[in-house]
DSSP file (Angstrom, degrees, kcal/mol; ACC not computed):
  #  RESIDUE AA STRUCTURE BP1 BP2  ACC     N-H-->O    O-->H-N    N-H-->O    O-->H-N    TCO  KAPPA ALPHA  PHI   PSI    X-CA   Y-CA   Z-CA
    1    1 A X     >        0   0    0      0, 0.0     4,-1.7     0, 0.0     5,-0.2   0.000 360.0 360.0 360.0 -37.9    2.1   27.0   99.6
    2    2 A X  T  4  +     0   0    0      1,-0.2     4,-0.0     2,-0.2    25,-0.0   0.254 360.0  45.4 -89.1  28.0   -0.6   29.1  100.1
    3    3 A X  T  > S+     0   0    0      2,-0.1     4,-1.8     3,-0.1     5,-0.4   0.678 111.1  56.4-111.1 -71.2   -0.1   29.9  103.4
    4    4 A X  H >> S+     0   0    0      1,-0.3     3,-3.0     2,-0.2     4,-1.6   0.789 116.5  46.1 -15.5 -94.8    4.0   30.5  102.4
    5    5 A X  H 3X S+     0   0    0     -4,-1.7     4,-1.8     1,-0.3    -1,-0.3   0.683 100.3  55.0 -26.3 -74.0    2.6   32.7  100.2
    6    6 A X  H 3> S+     0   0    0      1,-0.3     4,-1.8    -5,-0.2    -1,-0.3   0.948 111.1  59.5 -32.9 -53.7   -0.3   34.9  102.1
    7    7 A X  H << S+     0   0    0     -3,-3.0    -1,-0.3    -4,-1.8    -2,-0.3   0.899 106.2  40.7 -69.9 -22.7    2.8   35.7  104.5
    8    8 A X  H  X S+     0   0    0     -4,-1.6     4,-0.8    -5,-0.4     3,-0.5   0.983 115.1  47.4-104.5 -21.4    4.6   37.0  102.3
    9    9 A X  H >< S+     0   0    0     -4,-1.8     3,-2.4     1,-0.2     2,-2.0   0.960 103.7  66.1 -19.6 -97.1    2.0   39.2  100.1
   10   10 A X  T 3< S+     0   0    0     -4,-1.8    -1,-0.2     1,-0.3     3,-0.2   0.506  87.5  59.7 -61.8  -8.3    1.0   40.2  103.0
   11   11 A X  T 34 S+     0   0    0     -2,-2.0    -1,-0.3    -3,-0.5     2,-0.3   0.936 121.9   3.9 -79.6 -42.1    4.7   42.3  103.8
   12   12 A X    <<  -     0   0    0     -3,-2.4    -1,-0.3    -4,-0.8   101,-0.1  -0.769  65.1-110.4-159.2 119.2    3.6   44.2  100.5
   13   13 A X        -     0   0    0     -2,-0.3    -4,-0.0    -3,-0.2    -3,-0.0   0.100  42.4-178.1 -20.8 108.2    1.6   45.2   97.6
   14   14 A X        -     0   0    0      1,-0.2    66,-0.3    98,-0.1    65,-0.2   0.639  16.5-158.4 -93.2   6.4    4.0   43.7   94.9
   15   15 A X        +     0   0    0     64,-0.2    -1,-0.2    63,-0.1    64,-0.1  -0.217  52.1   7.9  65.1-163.2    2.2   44.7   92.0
   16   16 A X  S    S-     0   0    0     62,-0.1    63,-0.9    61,-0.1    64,-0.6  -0.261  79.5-166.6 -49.1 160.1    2.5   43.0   88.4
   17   17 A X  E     -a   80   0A   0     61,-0.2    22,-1.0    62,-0.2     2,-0.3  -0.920  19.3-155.4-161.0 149.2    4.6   39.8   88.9
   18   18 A X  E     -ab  81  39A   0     62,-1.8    64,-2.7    20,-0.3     2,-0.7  -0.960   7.4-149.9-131.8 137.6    6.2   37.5   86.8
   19   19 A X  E     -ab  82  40A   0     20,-2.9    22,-1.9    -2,-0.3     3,-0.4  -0.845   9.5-164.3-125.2 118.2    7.1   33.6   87.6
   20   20 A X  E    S+ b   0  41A   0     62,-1.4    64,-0.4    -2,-0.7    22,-0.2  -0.409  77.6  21.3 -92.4 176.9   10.2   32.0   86.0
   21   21 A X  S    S+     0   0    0     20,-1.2    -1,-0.2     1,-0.1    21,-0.2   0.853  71.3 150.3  44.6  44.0   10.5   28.2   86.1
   22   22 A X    >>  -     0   0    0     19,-1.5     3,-3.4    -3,-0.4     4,-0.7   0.528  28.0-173.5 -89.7   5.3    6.7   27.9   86.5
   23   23 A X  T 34 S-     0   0    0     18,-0.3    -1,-0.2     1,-0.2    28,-0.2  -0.365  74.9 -14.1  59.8-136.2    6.8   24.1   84.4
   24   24 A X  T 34 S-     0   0    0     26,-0.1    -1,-0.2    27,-0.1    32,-0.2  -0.274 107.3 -95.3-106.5  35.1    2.9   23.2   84.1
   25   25 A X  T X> S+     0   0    0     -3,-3.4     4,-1.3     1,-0.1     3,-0.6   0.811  71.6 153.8  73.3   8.5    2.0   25.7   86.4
   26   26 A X  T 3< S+     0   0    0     -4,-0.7    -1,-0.1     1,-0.2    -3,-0.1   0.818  89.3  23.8 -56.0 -22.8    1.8   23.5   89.8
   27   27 A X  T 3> S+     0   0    0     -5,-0.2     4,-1.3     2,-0.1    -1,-0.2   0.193 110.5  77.0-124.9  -7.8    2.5   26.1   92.4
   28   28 A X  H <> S+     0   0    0     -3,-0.6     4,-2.0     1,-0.2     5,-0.2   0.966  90.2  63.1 -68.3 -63.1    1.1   28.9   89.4
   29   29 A X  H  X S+     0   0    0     -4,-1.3     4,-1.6     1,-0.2    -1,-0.2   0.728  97.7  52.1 -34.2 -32.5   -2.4   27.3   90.8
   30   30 A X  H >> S+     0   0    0      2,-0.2     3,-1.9     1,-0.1     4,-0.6   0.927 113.4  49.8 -65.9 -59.1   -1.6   28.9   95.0
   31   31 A X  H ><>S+     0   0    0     -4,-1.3     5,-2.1     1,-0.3     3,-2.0   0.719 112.3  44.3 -39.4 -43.4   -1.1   32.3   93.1
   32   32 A X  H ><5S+     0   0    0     -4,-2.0     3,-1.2     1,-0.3    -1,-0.3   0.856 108.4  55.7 -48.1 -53.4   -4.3   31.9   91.3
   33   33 A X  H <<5S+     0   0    0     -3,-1.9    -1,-0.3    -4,-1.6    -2,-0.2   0.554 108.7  44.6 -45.3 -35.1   -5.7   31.0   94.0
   34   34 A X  T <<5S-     0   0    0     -3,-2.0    -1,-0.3    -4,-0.6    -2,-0.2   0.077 123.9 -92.3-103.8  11.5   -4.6   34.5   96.1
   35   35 A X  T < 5S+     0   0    0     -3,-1.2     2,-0.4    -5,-0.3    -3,-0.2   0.772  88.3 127.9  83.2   7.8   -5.5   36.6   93.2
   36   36 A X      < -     0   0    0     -5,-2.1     2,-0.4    -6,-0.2    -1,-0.2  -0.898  29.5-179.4-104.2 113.6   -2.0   36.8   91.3
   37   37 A X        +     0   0    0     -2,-0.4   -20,-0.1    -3,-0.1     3,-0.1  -0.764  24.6 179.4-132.9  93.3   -2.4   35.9   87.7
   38   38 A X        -     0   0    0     -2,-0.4     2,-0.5     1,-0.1   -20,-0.3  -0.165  37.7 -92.5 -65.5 177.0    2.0   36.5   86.9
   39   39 A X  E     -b   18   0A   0    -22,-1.0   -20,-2.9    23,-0.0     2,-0.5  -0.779  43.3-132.8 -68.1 117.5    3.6   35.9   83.4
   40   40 A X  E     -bc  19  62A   0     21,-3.6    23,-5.2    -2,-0.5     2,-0.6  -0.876  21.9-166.5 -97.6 145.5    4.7   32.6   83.3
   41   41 A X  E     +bc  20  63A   0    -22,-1.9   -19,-1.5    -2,-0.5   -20,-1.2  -0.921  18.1 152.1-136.0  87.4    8.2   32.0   82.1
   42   42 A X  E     - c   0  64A   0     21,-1.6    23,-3.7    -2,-0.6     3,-0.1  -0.906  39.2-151.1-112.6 164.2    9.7   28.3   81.1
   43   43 A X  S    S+     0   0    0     -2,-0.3     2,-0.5    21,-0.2    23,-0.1   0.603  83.9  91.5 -98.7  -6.9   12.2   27.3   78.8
   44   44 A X    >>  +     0   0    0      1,-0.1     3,-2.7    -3,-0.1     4,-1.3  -0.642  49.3 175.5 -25.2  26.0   10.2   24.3   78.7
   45   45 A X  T 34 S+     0   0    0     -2,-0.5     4,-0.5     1,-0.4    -1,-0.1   0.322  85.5  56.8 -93.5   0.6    7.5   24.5   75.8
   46   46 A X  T 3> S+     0   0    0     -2,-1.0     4,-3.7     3,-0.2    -1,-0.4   0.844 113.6  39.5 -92.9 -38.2    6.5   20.9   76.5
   47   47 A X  H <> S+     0   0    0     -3,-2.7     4,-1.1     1,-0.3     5,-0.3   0.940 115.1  55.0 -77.3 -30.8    5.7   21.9   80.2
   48   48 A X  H  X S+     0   0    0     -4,-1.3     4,-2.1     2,-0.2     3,-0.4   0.928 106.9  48.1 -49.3 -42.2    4.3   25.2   79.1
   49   49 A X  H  > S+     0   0    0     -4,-0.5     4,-3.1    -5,-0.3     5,-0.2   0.983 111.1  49.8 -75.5 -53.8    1.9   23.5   76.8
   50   50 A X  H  X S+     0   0    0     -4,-3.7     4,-0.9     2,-0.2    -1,-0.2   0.756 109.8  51.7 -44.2 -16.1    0.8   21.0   79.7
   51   51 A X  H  X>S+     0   0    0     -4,-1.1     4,-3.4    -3,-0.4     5,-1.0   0.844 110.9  52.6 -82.4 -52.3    0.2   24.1   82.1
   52   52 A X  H  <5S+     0   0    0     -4,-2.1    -2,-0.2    -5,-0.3    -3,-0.1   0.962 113.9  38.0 -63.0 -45.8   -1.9   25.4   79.1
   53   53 A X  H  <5S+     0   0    0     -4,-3.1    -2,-0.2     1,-0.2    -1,-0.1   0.906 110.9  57.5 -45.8 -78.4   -4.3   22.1   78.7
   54   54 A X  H  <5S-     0   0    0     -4,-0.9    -1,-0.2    -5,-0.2    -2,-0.2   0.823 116.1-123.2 -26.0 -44.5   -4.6   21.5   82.2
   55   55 A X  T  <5S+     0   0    0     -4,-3.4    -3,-0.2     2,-0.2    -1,-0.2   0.528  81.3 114.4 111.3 -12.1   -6.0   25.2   82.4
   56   56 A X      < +     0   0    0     -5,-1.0     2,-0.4     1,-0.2    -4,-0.2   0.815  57.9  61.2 -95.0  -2.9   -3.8   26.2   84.5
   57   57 A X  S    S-     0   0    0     -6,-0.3     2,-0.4    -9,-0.2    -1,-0.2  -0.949  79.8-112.4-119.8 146.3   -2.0   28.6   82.6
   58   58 A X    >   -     0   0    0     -2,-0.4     3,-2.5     3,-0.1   -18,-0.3  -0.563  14.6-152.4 -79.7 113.9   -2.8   31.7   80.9
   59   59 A X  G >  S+     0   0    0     -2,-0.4     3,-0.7     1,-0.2    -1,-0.1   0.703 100.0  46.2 -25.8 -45.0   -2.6   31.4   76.9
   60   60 A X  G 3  S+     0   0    0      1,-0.2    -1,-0.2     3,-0.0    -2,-0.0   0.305 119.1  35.5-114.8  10.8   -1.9   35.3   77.0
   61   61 A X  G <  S+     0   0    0     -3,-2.5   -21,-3.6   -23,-0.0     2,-0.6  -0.005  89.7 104.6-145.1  34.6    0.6   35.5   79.7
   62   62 A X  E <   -c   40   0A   0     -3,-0.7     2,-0.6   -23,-0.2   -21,-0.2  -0.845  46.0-178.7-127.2 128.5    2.4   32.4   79.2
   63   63 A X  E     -c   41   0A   0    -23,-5.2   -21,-1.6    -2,-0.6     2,-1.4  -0.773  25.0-142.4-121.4 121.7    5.9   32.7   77.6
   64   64 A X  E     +c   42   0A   0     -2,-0.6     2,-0.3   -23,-0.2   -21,-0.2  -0.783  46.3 145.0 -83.3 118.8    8.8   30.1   76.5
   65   65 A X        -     0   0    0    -23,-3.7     2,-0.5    -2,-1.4   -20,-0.1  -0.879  60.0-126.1-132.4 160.0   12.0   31.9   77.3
   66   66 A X    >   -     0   0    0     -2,-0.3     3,-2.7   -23,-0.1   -24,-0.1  -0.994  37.7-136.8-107.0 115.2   15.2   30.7   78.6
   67   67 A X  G >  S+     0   0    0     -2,-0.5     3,-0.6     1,-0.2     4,-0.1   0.347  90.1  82.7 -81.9  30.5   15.2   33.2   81.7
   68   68 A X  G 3  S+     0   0    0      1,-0.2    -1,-0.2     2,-0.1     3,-0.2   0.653  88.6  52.4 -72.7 -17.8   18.7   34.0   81.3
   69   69 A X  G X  S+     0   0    0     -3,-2.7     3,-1.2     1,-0.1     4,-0.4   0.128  77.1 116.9-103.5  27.2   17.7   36.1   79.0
   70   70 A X  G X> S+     0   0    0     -3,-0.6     4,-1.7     1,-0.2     3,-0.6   0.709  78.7  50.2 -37.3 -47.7   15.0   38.2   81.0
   71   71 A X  G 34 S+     0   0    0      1,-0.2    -1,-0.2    -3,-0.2    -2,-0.1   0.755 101.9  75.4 -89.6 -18.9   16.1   41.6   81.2
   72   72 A X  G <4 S+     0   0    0     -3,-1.2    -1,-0.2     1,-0.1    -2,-0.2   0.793 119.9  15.7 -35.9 -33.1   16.5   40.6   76.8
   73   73 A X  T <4 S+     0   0    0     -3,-0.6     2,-0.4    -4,-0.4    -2,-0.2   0.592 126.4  55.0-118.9 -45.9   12.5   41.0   76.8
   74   74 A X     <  -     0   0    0     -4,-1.7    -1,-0.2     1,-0.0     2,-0.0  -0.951  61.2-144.1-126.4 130.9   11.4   42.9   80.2
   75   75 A X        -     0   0    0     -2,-0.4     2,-2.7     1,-0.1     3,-0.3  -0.013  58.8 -69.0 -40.7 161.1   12.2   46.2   81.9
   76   76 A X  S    S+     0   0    0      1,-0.2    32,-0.2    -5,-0.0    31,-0.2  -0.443  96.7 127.3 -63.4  96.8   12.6   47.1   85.4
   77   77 A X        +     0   0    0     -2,-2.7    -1,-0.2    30,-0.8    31,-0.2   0.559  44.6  74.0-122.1   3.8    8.2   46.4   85.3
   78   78 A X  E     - d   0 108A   0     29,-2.6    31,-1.5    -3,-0.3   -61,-0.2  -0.632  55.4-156.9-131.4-162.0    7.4   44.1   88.0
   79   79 A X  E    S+     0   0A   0    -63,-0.9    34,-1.9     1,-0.3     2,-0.6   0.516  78.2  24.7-147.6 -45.9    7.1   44.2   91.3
   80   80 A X  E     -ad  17 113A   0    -64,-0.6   -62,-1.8   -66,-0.3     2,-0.4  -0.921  51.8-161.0-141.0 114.6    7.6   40.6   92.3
   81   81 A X  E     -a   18   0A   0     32,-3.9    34,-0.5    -2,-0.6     2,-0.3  -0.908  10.4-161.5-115.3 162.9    9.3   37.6   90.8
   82   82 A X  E     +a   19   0A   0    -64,-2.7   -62,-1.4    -2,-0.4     2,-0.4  -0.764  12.3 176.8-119.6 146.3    8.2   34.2   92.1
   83   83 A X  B     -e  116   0A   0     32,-1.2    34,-1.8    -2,-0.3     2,-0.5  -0.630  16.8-171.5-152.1 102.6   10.9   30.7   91.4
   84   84 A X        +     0   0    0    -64,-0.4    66,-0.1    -2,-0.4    34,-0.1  -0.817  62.8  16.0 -90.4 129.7    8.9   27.9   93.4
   85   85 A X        -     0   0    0     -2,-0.5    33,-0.2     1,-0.2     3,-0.1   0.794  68.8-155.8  31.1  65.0   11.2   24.8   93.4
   86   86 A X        -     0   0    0     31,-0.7    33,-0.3    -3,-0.3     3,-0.2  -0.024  24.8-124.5   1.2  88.1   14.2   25.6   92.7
   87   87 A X        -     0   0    0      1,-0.2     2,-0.6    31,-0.1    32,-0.2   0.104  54.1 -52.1 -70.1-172.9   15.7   22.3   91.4
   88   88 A X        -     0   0    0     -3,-0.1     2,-0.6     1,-0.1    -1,-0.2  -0.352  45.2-137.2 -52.0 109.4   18.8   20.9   93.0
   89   89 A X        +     0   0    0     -2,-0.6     2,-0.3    -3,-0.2     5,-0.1  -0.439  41.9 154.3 -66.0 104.8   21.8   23.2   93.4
   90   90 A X        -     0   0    0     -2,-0.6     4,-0.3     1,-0.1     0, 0.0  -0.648  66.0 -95.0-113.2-177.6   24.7   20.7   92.3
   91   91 A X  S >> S+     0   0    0     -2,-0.3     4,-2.2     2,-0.2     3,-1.4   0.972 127.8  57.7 -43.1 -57.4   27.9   22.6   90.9
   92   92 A X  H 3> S+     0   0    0      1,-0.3     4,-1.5     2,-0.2    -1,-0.2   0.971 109.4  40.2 -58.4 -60.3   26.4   22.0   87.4
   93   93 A X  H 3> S+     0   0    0      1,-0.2     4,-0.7     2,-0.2    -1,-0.3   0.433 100.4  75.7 -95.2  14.3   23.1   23.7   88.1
   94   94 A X  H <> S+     0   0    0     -3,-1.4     4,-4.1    -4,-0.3     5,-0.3   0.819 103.6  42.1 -85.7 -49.8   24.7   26.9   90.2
   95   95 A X  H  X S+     0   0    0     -4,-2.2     4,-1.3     1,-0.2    -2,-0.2   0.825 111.6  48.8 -94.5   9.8   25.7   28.2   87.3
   96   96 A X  H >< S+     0   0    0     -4,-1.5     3,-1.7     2,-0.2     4,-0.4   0.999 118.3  38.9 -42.4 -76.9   23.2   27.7   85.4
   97   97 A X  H 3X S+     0   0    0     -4,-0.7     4,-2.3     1,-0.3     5,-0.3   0.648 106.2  67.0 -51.0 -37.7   20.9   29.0   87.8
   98   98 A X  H 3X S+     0   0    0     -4,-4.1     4,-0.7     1,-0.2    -1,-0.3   0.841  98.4  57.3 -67.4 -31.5   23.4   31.8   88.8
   99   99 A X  H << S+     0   0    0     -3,-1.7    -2,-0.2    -4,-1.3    -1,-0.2   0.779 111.8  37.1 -52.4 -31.2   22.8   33.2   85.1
  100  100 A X  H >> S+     0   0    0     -4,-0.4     3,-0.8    -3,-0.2     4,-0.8   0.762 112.3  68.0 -92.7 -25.2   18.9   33.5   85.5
  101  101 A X  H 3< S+     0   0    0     -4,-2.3     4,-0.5     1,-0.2    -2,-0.1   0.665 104.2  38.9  18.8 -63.7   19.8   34.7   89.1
  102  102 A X  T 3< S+     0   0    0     -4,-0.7    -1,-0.2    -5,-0.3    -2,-0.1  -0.016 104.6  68.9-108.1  33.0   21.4   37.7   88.0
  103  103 A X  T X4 S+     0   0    0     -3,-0.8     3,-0.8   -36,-0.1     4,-0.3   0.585  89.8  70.2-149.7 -64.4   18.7   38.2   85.3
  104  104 A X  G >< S+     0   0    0     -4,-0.8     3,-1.7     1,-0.3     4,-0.5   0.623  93.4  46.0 -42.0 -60.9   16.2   38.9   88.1
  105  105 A X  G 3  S+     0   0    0     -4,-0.5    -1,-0.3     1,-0.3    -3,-0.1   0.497 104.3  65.2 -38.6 -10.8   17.2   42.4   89.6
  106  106 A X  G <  S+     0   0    0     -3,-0.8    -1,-0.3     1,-0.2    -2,-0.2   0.808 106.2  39.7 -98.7  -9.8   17.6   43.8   86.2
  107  107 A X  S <  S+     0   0    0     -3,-1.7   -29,-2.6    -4,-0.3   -30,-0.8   0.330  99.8  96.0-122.7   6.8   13.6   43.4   85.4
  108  108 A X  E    S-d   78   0A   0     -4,-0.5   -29,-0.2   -32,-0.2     2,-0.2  -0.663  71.9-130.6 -62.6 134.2   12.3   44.6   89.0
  109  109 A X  E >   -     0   0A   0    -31,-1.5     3,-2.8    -2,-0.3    49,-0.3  -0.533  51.6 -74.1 -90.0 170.5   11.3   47.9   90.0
  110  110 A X  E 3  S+     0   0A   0      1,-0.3    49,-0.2    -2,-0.2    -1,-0.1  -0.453 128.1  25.1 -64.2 146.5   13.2   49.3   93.5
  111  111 A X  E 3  S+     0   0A   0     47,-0.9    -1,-0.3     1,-0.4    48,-0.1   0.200  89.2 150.7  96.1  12.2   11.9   47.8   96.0
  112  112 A X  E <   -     0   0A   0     -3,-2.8    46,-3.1    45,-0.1    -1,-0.4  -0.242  37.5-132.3 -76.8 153.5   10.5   44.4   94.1
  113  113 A X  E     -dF  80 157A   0    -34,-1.9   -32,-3.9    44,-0.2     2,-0.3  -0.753  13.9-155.3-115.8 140.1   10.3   41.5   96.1
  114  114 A X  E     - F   0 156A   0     42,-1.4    42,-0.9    -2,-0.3     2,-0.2  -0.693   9.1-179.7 -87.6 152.3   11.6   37.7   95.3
  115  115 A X  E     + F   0 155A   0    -34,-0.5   -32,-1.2    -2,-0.3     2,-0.5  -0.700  15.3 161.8-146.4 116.8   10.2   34.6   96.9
  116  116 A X  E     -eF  83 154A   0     38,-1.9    38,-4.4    -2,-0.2     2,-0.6  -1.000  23.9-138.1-137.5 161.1   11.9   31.1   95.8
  117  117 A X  E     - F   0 153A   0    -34,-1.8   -31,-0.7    -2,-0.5    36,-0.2  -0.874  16.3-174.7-120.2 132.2   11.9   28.0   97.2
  118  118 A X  E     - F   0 152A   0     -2,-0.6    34,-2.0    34,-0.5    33,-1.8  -0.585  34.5-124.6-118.4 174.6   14.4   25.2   97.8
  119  119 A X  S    S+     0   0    0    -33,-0.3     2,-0.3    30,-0.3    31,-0.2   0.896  93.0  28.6 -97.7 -30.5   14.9   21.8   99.0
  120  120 A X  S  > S-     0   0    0     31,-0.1     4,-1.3    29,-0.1     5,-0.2  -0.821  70.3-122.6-129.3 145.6   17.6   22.5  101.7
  121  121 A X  H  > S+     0   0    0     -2,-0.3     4,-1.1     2,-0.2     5,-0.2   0.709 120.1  52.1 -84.1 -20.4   18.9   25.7  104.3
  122  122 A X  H >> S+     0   0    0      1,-0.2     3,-2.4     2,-0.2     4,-1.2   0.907 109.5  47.9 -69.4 -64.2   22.7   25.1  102.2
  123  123 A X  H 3> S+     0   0    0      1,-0.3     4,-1.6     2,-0.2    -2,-0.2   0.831 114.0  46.6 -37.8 -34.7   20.7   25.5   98.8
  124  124 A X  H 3X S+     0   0    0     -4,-1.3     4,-2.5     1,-0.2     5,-0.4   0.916 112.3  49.5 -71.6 -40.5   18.9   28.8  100.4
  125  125 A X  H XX S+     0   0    0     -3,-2.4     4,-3.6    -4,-1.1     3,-1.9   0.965 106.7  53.1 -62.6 -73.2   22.2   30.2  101.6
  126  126 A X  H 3X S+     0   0    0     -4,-1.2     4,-1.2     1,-0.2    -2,-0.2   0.738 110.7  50.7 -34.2 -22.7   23.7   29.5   98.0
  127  127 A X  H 3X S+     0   0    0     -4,-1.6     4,-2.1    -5,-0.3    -1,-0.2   0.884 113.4  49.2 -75.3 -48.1   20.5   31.7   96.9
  128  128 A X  H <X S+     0   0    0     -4,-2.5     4,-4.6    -3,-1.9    -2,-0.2   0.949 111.3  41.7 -55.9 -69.7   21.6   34.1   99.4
  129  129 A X  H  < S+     0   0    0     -4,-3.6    -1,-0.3    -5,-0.4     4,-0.3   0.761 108.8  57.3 -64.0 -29.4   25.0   34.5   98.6
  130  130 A X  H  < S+     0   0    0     -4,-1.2    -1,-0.2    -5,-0.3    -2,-0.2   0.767 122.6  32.8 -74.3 -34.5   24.5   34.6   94.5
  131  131 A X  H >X S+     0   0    0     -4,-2.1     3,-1.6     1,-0.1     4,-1.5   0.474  82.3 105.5-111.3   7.6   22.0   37.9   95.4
  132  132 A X  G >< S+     0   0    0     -4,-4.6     3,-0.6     1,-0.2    -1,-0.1   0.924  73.9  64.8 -27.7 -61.5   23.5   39.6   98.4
  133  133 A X  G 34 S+     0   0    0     -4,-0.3    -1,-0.2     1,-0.3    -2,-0.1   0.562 119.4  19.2 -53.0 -16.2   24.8   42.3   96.1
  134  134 A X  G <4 S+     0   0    0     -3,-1.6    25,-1.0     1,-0.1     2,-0.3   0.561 114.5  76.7-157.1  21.9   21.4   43.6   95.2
  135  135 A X  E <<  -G  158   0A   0     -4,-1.5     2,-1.1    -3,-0.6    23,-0.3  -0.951  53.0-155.9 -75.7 125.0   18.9   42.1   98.2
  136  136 A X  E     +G  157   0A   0     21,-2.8    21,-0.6    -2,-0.3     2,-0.2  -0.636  48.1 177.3 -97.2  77.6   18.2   42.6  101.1
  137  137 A X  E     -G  156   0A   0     -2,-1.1     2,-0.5    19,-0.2    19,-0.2  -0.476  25.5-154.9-119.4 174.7   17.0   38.9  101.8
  138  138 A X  E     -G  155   0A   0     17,-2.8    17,-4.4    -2,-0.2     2,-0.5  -0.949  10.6-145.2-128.7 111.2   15.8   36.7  104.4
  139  139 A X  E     -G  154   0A   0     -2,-0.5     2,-0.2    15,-0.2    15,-0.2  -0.926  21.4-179.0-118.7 136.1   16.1   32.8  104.7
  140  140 A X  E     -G  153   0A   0     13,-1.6    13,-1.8    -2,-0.5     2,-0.7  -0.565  31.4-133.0 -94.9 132.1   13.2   31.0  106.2
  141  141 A X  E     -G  152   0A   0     -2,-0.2     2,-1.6    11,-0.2    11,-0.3  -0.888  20.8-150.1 -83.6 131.7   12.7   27.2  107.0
  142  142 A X    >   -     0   0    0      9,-2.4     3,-2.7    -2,-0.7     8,-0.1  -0.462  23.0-180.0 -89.6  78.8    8.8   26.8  105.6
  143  143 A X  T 3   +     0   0    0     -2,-1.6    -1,-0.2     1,-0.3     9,-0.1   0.718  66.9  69.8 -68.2   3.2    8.4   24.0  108.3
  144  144 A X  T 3  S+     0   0    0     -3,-0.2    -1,-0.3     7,-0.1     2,-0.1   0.513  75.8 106.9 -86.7  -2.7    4.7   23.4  107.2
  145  145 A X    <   -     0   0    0     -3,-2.7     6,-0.0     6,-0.2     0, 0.0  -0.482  46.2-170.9 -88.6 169.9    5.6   21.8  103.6
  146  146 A X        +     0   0    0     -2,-0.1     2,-0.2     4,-0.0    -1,-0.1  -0.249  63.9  94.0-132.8   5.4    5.1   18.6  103.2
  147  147 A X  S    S-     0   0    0      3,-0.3     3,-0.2     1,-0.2    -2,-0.1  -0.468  70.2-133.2-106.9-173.9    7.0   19.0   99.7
  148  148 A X  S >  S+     0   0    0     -2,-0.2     3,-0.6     1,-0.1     2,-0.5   0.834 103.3  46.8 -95.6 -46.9   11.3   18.3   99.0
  149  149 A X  T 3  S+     0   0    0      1,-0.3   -30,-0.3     2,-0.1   -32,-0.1  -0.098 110.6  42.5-126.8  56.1   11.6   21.5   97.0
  150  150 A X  T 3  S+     0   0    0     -2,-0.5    -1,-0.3   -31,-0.2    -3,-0.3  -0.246  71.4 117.0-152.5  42.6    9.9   24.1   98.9
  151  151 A X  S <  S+     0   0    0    -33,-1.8    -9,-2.4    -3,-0.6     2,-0.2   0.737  87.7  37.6-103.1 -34.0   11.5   22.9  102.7
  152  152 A X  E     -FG 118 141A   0    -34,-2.0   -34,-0.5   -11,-0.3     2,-0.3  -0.622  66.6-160.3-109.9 156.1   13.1   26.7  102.2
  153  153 A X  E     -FG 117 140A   0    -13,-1.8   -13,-1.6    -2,-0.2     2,-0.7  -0.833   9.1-161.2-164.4 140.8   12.7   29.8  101.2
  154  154 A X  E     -FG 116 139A   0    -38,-4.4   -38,-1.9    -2,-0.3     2,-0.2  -0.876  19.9-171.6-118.3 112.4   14.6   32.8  100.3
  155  155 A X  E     -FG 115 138A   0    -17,-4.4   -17,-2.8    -2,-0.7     2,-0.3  -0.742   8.9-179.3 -97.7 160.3   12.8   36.3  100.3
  156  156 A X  E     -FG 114 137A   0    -42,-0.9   -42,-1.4    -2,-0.2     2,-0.5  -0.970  31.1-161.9-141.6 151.6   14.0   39.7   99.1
  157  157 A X  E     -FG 113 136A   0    -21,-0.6   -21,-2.8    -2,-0.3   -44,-0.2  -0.966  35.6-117.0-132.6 132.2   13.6   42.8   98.6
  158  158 A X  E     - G   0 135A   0    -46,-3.1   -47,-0.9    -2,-0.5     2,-0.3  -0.354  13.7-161.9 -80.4 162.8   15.9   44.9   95.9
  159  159 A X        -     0   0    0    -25,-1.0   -54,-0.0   -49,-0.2   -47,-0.0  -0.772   6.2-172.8-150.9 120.0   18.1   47.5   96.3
  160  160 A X    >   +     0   0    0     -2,-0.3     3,-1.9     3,-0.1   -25,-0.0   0.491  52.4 109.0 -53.8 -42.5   19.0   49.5   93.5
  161  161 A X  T 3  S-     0   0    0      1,-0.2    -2,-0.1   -27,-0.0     0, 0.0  -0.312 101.3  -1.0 -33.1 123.6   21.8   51.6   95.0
  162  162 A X  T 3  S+     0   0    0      1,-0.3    -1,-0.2   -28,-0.0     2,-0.0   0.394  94.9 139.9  80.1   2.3   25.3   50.3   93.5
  163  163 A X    <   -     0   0    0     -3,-1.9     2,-0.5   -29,-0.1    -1,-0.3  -0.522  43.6-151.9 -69.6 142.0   23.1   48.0   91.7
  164  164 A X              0   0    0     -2,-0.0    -1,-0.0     1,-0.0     0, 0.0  -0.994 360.0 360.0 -96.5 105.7   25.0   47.8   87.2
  165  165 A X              0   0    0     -2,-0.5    -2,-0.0   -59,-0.0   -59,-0.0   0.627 360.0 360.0 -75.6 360.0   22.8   47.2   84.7
């Protein structure tokens, strides 16, 4: 992950950064690790409080949300949002997922970057195809995990132009 990661840092400063669907913080721990300490955002509060024991998430940037409601709370302010493992895209959980999806552009400044990760190149496509309209993104196979639901990964970088809030 922290390799995933370095490469894509490494394209650009993203600035402040926010991570939805960060659970107990498993994958929060590469960021940490690189120097990134995002908001974390679950809707979760059990897995937020387990992130928070553990240590690995920060009491004063860790938030229970449903991120469907994102842009409800946050402004275009961040630079970078992070989704590490992406659960399964069945019918049921595209639109789910296509609501927090379309939640993301609206709290990005121009030129803010995405990174999430999925178990499969369809799922990455589906990623694709739900943020075409305000990405300019790029799917990768990450052939160095070793995990199910990081096998992919879908970067971006936003576009404001024709972009509706």
């Amino acid at each position: 992950m922290k390799k995933l990661l370095s490469m894509f840092i490494g394209e650009a400063l993203i600035g402040d950064t926010i991570e939805i669907g960060c659970g107990a913080g498993e994958a929060t721990i590469a960021l940490h690790e690189l120097g990134i300490s995002p908001i974390t955002v679950d809707i979760n509060k059990c897995e937020i409080c387990r992130g928070l024991e553990e240590g690995v998430l920060e009491p004063r940037k860790s938030i229970v949300l449903d991120c469907s409601l994102l842009s409800s709370f946050f402004s275009r302010e961040f630079g970078g949002v992070f989704e590490f493992m992406v659960g399964k895209l069945t019918p049921y959980e595209v639109f789910n997922w296509e609501k927090v999806l379309r939640e993301v552009p609206k709290v990005l400044r121009e030129g803010g970057k995405v990174l999430f990760t999925v178990s499969s190149e369809e799922e990455a496509k589906i990623l694709d195809d739900i943020l075409k309209d305000t990405f300019k993104g790029e799917i990768k196979e990450n052939k160095e995990s070793d995990g199910y639901f990081d096998h992919w990964v879908y970067t971006g970088t936003l576009s404001l132009s024709g972009l509706e809030d």
